[in-house]
C-alpha positions in Angstrom: 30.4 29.3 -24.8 27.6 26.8 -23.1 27.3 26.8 -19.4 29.0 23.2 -18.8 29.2 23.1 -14.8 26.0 22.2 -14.0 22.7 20.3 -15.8 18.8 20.3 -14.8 17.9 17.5 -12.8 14.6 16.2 -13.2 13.2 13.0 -11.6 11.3 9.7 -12.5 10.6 7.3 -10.0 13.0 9.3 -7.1 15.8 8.6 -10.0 17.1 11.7 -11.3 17.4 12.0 -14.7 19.8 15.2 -16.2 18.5 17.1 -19.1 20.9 19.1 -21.5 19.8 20.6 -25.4 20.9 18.0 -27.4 21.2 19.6 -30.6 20.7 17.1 -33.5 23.0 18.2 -36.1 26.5 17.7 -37.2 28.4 19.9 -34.7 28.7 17.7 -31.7 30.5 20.8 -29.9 26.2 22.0 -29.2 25.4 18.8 -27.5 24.7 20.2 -24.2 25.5 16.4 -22.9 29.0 15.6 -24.8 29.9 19.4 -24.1 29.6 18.7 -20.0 31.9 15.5 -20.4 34.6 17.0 -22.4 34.2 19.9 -19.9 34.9 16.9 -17.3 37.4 15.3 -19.5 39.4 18.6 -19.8 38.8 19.8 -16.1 39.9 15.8 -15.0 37.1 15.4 -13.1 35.6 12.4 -14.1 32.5 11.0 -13.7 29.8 8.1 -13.8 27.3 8.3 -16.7 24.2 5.9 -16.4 22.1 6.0 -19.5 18.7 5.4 -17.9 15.8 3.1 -19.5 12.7 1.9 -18.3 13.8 -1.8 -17.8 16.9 0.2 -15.2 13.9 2.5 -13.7 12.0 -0.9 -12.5 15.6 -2.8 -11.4 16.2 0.0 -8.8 12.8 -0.4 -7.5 13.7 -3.7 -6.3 17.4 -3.2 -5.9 18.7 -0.4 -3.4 22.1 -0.9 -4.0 21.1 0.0 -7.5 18.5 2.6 -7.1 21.6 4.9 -5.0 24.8 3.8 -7.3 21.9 5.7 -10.0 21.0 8.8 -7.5 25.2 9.1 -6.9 25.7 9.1 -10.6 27.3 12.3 -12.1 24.9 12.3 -15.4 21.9 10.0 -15.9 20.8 10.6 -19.6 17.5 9.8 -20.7 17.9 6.6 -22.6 14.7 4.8 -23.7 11.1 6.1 -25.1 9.8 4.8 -21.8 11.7 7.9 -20.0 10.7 10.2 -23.1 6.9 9.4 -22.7 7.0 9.9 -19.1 8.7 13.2 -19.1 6.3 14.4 -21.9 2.5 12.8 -20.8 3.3 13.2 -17.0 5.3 16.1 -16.4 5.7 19.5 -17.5 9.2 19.1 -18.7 9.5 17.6 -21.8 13.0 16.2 -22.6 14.1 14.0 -26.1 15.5 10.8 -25.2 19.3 10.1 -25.8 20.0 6.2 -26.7 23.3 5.5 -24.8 24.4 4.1 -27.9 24.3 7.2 -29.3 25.9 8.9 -26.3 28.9 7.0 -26.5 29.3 7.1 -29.9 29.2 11.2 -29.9 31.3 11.2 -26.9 34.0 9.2 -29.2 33.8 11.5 -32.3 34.3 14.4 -30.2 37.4 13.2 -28.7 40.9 14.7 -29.5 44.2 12.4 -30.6 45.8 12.7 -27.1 42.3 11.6 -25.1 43.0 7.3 -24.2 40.0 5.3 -24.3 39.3 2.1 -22.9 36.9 -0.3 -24.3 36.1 -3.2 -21.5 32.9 -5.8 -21.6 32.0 -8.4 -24.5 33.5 -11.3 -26.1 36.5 -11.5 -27.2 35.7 -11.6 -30.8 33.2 -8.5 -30.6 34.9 -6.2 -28.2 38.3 -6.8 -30.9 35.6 -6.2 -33.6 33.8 -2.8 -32.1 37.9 -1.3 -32.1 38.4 -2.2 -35.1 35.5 -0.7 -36.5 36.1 2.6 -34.5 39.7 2.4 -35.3 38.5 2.6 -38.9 35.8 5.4 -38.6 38.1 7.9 -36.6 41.6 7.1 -37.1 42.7 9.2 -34.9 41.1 7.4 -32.0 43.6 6.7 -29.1 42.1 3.6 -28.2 44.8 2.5 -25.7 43.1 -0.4 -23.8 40.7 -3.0 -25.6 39.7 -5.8 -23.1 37.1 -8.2 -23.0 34.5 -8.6 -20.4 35.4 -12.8 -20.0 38.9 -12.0 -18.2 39.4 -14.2 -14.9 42.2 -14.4 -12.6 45.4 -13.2 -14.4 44.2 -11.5 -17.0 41.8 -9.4 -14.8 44.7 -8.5 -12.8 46.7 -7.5 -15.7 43.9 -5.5 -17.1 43.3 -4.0 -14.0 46.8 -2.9 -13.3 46.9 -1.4 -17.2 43.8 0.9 -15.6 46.1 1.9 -13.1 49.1 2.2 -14.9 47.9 4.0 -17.9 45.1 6.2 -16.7 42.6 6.6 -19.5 40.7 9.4 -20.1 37.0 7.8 -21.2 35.9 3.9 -20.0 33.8 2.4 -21.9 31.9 -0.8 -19.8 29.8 -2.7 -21.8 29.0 -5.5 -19.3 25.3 -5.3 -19.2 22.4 -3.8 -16.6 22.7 -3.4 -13.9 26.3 -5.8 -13.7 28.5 -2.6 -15.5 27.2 -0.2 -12.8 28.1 -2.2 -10.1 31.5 -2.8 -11.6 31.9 0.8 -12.2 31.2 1.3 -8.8 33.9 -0.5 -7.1 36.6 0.1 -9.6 35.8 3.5 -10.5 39.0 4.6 -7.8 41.6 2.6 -10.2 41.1 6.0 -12.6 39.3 8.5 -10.3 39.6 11.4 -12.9 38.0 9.3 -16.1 34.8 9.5 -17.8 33.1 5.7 -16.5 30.0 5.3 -19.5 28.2 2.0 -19.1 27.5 0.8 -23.1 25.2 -2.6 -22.2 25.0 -3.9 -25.9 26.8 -1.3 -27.9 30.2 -3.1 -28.6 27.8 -6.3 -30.5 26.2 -3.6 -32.5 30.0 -1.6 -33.4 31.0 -5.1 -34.2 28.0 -6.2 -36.2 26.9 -8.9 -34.6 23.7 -7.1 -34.1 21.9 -4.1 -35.6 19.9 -1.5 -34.1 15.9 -1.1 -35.1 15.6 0.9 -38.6 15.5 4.8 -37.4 11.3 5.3 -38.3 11.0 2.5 -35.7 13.0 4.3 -33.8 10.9 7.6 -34.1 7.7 6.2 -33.5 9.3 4.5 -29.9 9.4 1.1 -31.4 13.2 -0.1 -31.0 12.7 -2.5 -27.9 10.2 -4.5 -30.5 12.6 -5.0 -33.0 15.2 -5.9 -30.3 12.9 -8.7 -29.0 12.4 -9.7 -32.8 16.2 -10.2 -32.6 16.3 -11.6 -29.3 12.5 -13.2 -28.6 14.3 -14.6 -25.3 14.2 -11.7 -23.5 10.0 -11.5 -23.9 10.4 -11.4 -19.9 12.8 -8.9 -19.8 10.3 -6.7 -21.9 7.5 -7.3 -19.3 9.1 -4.3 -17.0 8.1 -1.7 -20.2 4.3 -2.1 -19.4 5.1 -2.0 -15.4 6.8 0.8 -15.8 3.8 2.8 -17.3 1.5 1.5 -14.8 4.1 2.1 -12.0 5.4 5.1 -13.3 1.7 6.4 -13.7 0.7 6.1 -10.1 3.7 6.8 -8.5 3.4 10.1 -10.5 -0.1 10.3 -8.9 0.7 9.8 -5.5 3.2 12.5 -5.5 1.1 14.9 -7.0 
């Protein structure tokens, strides 16, 4: 049986970054990654997963309140081919990246019937959408919340007092970066023994609104071009990819 307790910690930037064997084929149980949650899961622990890209990297630069809600986190996985290149040009310890996309979604299959899941962010059209089509590919998903992330005033309270009431096992906060951290952050004591995953765009690609690059774009580190292909808006955004490598590149430097 794995080791589950603890995970390396490398670091980029004076962010840590945890690094687990994520073994690529079908048997989920090998993921290093999805084995330490459900270790938490079963253990009721809890914790606060941060999937960790280079656009997050240069945010908690500028943003403190950030930059420690990312160094308190319980895992940060490697999410984008920014953090992949860095850890494999600049540092001795090469790691794969692990899209959080792809986190959550292996986190879900691996879950038992009696597990309660919580899906909260989106509109009300896609977050209904994403549980349906999860509904549909494991039916024996017990997706017991399913809110989206426009609720004001009553509604908020009534989904927040649901939290309480029902206590679910995994969260799944799909409000964007670096907003779902912070709301992690504050809530988090509503269910102080659940798995908190911030999804940023994952419930408009479960619902098909959007799709995700083809995979060999993918491979070759070119997914955030076929995002801004999709959304040519965010062109400024995108701008933090080449800071990063020059930041990343001489903060490297200066520490040796």
């Amino acid at each position: 049986m794995p080791e589950y307790e603890t995970l390396d910690t490398l670091s980029v930037m004076g962010l840590p970054v945890h690094h687990a064997e994520r073994d690529m084929s079908s048997d989920i149980s090998l993921n290093g990654y999805i084995g330490w949650l459900n270790n938490r899961i079963t253990q009721g622990k809890g914790a606060h997963v941060v999937t960790l890209n280079a656009e997050m990297c240069m945010q908690a630069q500028k943003d403190g309140q950030l930059h420690r809600l990312i160094s308190e986190a319980d895992l940060v996985v490697p999410d984008g081919s920014g953090i992949e290149l860095y850890f494999r040009f600049l540092t001795n310890d090469p790691i794969q990246r692990y899209p959080g996309i792809e986190v959550a979604a292996d986190l879900l299959e691996s879950l038992g019937p009696t597990t309660k899941v919580a899906f909260y962010g989106g509109k009300p059209e896609v977050v209904t959408a994403a549980a349906t089509y999860w509904r549909s590919r494991s039916p024996h998903l017990n997706l017991v919340i399913v809110q989206h992330g426009y609720a004001q005033a009553v509604e908020l309270d009534d989904f927040i007092n649901r939290l309480t009431e029902i206590q679910p096992d995994v969260i799944f906060v799909g409000l964007g970066v670096p907003r779902q951290e912070f709301w992690i952050a504050e809530h988090r004591n509503l269910c102080p023994n659940a798995i908190w995953v911030g999804v940023g765009g994952s419930f408009d690609i479960w619902s098909g609104v959007k799709t995700r690059a083809p995979k060999w774009l993918q491979n070759i580190h070119l997914e955030w071009l076929f995002r801004l292909y999709q959304e040519p808006w965010r062109w400024r955004r995108m701008l933090a990819l080449p800071h990063f490598v020059w930041a990343s590149f001489w903060y490297r430097l200066s520490k040796g």
